[in-house]
C-alpha positions as CSV (number, residue, x, y, z in Angstrom):
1,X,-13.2,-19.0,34.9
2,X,-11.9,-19.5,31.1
3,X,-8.6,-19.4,30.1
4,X,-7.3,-16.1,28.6
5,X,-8.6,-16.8,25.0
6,X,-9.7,-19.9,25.2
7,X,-13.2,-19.0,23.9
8,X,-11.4,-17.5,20.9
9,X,-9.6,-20.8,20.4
10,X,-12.5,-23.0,19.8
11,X,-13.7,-20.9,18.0
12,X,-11.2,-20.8,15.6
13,X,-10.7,-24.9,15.8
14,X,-14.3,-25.5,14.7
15,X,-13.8,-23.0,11.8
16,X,-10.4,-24.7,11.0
17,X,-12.2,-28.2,10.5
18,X,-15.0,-27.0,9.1
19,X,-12.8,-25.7,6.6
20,X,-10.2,-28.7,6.3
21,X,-13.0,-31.0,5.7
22,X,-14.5,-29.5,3.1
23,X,-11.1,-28.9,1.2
24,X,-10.3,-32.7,2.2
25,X,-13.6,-33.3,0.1
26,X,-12.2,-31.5,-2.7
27,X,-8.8,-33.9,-3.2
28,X,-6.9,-31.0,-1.0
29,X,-7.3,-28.7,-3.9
30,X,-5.3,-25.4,-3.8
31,X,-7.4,-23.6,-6.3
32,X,-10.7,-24.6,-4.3
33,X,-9.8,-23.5,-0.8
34,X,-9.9,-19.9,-1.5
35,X,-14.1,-20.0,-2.4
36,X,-14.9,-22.7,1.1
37,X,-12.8,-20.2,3.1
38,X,-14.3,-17.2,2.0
39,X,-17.7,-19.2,2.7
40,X,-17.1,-20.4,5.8
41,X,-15.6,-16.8,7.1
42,X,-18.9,-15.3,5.8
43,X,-21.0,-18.2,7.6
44,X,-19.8,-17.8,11.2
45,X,-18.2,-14.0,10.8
46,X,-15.4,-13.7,13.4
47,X,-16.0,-10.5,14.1
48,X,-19.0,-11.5,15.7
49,X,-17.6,-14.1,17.7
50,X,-14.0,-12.9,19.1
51,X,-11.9,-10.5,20.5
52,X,-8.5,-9.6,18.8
53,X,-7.7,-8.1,22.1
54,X,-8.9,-11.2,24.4
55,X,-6.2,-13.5,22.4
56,X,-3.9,-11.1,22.4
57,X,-3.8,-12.3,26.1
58,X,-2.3,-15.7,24.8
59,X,0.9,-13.9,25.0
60,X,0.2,-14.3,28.8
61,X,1.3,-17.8,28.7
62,X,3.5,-18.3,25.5
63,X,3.6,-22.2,26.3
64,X,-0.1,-22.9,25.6
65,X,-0.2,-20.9,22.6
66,X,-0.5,-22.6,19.2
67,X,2.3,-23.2,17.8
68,X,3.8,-20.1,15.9
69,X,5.6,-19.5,12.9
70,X,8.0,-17.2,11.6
71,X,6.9,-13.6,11.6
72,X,5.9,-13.1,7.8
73,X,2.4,-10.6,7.5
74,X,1.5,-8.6,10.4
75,X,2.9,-6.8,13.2
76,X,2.6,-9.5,14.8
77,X,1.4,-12.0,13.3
78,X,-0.6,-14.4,16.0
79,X,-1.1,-18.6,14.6
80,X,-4.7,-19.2,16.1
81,X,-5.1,-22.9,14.7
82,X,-3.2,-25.1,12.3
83,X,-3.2,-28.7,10.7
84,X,-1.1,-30.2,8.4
85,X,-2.0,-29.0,5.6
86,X,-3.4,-25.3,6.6
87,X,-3.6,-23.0,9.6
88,X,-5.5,-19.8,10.6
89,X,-3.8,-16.5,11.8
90,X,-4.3,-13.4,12.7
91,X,-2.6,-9.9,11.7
92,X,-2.4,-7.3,13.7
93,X,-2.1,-4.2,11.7
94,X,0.0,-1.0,13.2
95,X,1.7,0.4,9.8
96,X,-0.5,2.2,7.1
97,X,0.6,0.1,4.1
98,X,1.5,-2.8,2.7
99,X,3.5,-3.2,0.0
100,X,1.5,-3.7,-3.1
101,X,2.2,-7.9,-3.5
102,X,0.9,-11.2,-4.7
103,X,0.8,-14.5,-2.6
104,X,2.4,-18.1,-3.2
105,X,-0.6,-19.4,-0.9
106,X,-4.2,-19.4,-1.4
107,X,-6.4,-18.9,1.1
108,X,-8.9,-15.7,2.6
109,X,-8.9,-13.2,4.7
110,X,-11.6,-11.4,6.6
111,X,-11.5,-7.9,8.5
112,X,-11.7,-8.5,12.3
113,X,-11.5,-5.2,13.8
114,X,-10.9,-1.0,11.8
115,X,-10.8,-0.9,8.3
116,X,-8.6,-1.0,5.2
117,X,-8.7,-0.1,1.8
118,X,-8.1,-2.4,-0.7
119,X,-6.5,-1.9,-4.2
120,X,-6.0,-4.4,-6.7
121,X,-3.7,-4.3,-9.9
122,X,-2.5,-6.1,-12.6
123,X,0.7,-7.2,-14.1
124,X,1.8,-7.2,-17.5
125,X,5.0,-9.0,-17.9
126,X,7.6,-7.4,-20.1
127,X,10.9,-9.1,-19.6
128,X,12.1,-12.3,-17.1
129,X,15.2,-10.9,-16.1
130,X,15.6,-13.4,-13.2
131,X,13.3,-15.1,-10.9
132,X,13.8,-11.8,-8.7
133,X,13.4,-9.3,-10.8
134,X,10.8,-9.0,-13.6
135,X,9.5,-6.0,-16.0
136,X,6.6,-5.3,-16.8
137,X,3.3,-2.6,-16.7
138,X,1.4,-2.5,-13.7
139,X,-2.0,-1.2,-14.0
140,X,-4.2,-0.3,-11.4
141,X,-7.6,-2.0,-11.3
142,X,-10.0,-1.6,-8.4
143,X,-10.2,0.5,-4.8
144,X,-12.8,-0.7,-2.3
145,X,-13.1,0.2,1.6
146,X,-13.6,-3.0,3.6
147,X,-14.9,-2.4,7.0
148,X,-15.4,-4.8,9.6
149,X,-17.0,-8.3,8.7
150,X,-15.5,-7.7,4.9
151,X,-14.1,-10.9,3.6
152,X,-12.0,-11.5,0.2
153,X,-10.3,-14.5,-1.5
154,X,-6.8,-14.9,-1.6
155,X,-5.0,-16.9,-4.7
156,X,-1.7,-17.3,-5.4
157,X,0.1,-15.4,-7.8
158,X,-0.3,-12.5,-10.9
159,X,-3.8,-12.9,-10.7
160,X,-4.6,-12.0,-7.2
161,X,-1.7,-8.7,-6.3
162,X,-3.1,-6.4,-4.1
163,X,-2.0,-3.3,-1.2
164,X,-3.9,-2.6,1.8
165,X,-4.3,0.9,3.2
166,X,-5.2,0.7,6.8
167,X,-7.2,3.1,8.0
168,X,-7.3,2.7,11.9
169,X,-4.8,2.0,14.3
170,X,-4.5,-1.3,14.7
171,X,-6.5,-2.4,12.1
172,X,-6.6,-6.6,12.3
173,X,-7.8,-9.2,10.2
174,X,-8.1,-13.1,10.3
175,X,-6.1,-15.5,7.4
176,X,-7.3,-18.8,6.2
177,X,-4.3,-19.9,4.4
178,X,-2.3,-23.3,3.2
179,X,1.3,-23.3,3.7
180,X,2.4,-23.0,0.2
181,X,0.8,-23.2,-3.2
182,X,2.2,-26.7,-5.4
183,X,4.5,-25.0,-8.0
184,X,3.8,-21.5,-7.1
185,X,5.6,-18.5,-8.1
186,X,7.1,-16.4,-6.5
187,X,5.8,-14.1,-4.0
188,X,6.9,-10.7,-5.5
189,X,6.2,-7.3,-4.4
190,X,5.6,-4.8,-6.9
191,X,6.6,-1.0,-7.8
192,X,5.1,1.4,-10.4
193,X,5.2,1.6,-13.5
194,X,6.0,-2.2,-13.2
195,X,8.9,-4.2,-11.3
196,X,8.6,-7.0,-9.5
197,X,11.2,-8.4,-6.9
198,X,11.6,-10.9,-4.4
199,X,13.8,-9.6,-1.8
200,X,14.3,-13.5,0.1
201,X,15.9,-14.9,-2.6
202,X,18.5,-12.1,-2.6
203,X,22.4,-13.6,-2.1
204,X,23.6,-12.8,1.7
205,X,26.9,-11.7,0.8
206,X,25.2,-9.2,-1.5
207,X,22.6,-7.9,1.5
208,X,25.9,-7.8,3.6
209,X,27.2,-5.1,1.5
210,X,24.5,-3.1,1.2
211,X,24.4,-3.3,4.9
212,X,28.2,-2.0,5.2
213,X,27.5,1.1,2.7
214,X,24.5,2.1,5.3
215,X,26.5,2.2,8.1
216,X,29.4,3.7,6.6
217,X,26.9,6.2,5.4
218,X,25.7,6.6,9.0
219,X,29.1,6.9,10.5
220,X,29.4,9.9,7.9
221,X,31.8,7.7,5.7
222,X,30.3,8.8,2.6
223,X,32.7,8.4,0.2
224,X,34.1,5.1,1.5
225,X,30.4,4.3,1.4
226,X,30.0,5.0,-2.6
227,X,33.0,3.0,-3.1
228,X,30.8,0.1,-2.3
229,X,27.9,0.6,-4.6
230,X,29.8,2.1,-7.2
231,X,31.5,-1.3,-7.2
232,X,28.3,-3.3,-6.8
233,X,27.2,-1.0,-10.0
234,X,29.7,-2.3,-12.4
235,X,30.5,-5.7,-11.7
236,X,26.7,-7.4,-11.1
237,X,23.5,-8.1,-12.3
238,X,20.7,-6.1,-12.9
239,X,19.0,-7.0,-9.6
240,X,21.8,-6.1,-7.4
241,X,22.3,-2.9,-9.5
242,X,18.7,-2.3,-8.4
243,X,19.2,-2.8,-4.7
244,X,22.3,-0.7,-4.7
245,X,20.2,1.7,-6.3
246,X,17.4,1.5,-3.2
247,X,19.8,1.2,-0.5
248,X,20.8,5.2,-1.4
249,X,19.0,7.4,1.0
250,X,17.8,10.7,0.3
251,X,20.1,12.8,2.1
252,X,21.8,15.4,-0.3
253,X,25.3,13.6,-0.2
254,X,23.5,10.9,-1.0
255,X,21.2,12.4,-3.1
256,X,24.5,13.2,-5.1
257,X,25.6,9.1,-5.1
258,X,22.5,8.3,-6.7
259,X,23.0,10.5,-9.6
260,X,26.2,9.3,-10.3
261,X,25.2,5.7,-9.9
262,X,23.0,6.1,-11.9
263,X,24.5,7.4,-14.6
264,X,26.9,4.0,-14.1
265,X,24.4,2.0,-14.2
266,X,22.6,3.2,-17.1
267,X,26.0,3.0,-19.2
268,X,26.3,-0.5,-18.1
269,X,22.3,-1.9,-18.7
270,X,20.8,1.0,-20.9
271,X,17.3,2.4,-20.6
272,X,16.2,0.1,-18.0
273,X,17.4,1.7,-15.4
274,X,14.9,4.9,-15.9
275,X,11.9,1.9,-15.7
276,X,13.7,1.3,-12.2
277,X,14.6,4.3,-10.9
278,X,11.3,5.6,-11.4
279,X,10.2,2.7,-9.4
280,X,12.1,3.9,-6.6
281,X,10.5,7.0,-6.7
282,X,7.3,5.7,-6.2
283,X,8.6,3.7,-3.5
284,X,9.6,6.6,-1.8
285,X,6.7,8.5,-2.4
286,X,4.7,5.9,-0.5
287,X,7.2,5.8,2.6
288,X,6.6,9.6,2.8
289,X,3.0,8.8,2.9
290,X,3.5,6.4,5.4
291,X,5.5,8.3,8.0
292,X,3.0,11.0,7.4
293,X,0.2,8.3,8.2
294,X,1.7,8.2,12.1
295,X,0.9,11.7,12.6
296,X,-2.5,12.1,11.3
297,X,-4.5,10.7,13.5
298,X,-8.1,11.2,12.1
299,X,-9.2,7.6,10.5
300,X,-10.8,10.2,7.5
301,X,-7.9,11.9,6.7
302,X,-5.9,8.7,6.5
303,X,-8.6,7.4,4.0
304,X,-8.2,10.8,1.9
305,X,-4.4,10.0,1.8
306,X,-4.8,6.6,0.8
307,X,-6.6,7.4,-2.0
308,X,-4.7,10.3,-3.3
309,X,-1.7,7.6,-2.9
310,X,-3.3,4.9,-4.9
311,X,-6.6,6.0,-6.9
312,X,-5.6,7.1,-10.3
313,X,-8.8,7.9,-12.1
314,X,-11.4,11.1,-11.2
315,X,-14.5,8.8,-11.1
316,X,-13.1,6.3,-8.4
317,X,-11.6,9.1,-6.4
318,X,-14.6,10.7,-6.0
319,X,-16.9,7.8,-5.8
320,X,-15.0,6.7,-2.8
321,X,-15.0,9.7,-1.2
322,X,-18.9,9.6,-1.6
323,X,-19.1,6.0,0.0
324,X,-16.8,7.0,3.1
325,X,-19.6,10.0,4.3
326,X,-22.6,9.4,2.4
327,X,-25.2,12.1,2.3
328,X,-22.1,14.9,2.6
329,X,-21.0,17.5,0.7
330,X,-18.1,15.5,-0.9
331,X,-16.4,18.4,-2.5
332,X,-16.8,20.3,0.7
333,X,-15.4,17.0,2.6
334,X,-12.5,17.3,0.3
335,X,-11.5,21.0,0.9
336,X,-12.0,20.5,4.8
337,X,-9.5,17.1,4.5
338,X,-6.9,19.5,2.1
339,X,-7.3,22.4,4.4
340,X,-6.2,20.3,7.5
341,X,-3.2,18.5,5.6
342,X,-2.3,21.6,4.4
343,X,-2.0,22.9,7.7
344,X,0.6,19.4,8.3
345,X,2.8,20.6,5.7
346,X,1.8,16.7,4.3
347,X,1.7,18.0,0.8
348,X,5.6,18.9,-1.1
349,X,3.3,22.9,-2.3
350,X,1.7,25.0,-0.2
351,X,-2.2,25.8,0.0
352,X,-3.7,29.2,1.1
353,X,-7.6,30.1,0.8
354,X,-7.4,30.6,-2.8
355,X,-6.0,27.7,-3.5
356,X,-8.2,25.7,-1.5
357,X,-11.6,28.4,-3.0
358,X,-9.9,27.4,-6.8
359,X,-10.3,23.8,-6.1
360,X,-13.8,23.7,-5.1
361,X,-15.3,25.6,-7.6
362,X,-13.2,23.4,-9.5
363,X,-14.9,20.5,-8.0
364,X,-18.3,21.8,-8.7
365,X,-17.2,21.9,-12.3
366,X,-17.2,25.6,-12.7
367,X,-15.3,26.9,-16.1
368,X,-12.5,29.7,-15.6
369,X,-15.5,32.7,-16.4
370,X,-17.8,31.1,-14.0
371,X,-14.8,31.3,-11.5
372,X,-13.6,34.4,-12.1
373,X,-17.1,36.4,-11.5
374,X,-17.5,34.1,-8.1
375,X,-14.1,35.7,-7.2
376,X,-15.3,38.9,-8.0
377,X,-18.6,38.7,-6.4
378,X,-16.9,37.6,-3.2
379,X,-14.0,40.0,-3.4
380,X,-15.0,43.5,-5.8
381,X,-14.2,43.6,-8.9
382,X,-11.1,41.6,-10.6
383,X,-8.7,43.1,-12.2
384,X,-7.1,42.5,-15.2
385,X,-3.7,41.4,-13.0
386,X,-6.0,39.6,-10.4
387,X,-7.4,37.4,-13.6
388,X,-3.9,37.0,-14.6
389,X,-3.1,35.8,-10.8
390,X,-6.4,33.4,-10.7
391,X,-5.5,31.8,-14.3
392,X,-2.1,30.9,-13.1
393,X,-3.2,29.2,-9.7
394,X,-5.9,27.4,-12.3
395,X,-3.5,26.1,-14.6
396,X,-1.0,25.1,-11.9
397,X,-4.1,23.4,-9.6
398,X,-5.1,21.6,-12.9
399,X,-1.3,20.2,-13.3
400,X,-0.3,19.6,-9.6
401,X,0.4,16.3,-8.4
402,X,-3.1,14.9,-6.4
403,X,-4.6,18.0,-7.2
404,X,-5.3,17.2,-11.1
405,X,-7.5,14.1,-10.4
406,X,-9.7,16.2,-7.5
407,X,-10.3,18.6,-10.5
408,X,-10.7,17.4,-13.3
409,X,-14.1,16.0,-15.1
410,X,-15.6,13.0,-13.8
411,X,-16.8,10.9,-17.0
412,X,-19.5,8.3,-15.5
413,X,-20.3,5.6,-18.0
């Protein structure tokens, strides 16, 4: 009889020195390990080869495992091989989101078991303020659902920063990576409309204070708690002003704090403080999507909220929508998916069947007439205040958060 992942194990060894001696070829290379990883992954696919669930076993005997670093990626992370110079992991997958980040390693990575999808952006750097914090414009660029098999390049970086959306639960993928790109940046996480930050590189002391104001927060402490970031507020930087502006929760008193920090803040560093507050939003907005994540359970839905999350233009909303069921009804798919988040109270507005009968014909690209005489045909005649009633819920679908990319035209070039 084996031992409990042992097949797994070679298999991952052989694919480790294939891959080592290939980059040993290349002078040990950072910028040419990301193409022979992503060649070799496609070569001998793991997903066709081994079990995430079989080396989960390792765990069984944490002595013979290979030697394991500090959690980092992954939930957990699992080290599968390594050398000197590089090593091969797996991550196991249980939250819907990563953070949308770039890398200071190089590498690839290649979809062992559910499926993810995968948004790229770009960075336009406005202002250095430290090597923490930067300002700039981030710009979405590309959405793509990679399903089992799918393998990508990793480099290190601006030009590589990317979020997965996980789609099943766990989703798990295998990562050829070095340690540490030679002089790389960085590895910041991002926010829209554009900060970057590295929380590691954050002072202790500072992280201890925030730390105090949550748990005099908790203990109901509030105004003791304000003391403390009121303080942060006006005697530091603008990173720590930042962090003392995302350590307040959302709780009305708190809700309240914010406000008034920052309207400190912004007397302190000017107009800035908008660019990061609106960050924060965002932020927040994607937690809320995230805990919302753990209670839908339907890998569909979760792909529909993903891309009402991230997807910013009509065409590759609805193009994706297409790809996940093709040969559907994709506006009909859409108004089944709304009708049962509805139902979950996942959206911040309410939708009842006339809503969700607006939005389709919508969809189909109907003008208001068109819509009007389908209402009337389905329901007697309209009114002069029932057209009154079905402009309003047109205007307000064609201007409601999620709802105005659903609707609106679709310009294929």
């Amino acid at each position: 009889m084996t031992r409990t992942g042992s097949k797994g194990l070679a298999y991952f060894a052989a694919l480790g020195e294939r891959i080592e001696a290939r980059w040993r070829a290349r002078g040990y290379d950072d910028a040419a390990l990301p193409p022979i990883a992503e060649e070799e992954l496609r070569r001998r696919p793991p997903h066709e080869h081994v079990s995430p669930w079989e080396l989960a076993q390792l765990g069984r005997s944490p002595r013979t495992m290979p030697e394991q670093g500090s959690a980092g990626f992954g939930q957990p992370p699992l080290a599968v091989w390594g050398s000197g110079r590089m090593y091969i992991e797996l991550l196991y997958w249980l939250q819907a989101m990563t953070d949308i980040h770039q890398h200071s390693f190089s590498g690839a990575f290649a979809v062992l078991e559910g499926s993810s999808l995968h948004t790229q952006y770009r960075f336009r750097p406005a202002r250095k303020v430290s090597e923490e914090l930067h300002l700039g414009r981030l710009t979405w660029t590309s959405s793509e659902l990679l399903t089992r098999g799918a393998v990508h390049q990793i480099r290190s970086g601006p030009q590589f920063i990317h979020a997965l959306f996980h789609l099943d639960h766990p989703s798990v993928s295998v990562v050829v990576r070095n340690y540490q790109d030679e002089g790389s940046p960085p590895q910041l996480g991002y926010l829209p409309p554009g900060v970057g930050t590295e929380h590691s590189l954050v002072d202790a002391r500072l992280a201890r204070a925030l730390e105090l104001y949550r748990m005099l927060v908790d203990i109901g402490r509030v105004r003791d708690a304000e003391q403390i970031v009121r303080g942060i507020v006006s005697q530091a930087d603008l990173m720590s002003v930042y962090l003392a502006m995302e350590a307040i929760g959302t709780t009305d008193a708190e809700r309240e704090i914010g406000r008034r920090i920052r309207e400190r803040a912004r007397k302190r560093h000017g107009a800035v403080i908008d660019t990061l507050a609106a960050a924060l939003e965002h932020g927040e907005e994607a937690r809320r999507f995230t805990l919302l994540r753990s209670r839908v359970t339907d890998p569909d839905l979760r792909y529909f909220l993903a891309l009402l999350l991230v997807v910013p233009t009509p065409a590759a909303l609805r193009r994706l929508i297409a790809e996940r069921l093709p040969g559907q009804d994709d506006v009909a798919t859409v108004i089944r998916w709304l009708a049962a988040l509805a139902e979950m109270n996942a959206f911040t507005f309410q939708l009842d069947a006339v809503q969700l009968r607006m939005i389709e014909l919508m969809m189909r690209g109907r003008s208001f007439t068109t819509i009007v005489r389908s209402f009337a045909i389905a329901e007697g005649a309209v009114t002069p205040p029932d057209k009154a009633n079905l402009r309003r819920v047109y205007e307000q679908v064609k201007t409601t958060r999620y709802l105005d990319r659903l609707v609106a035209p679709v310009h294929r070039s």
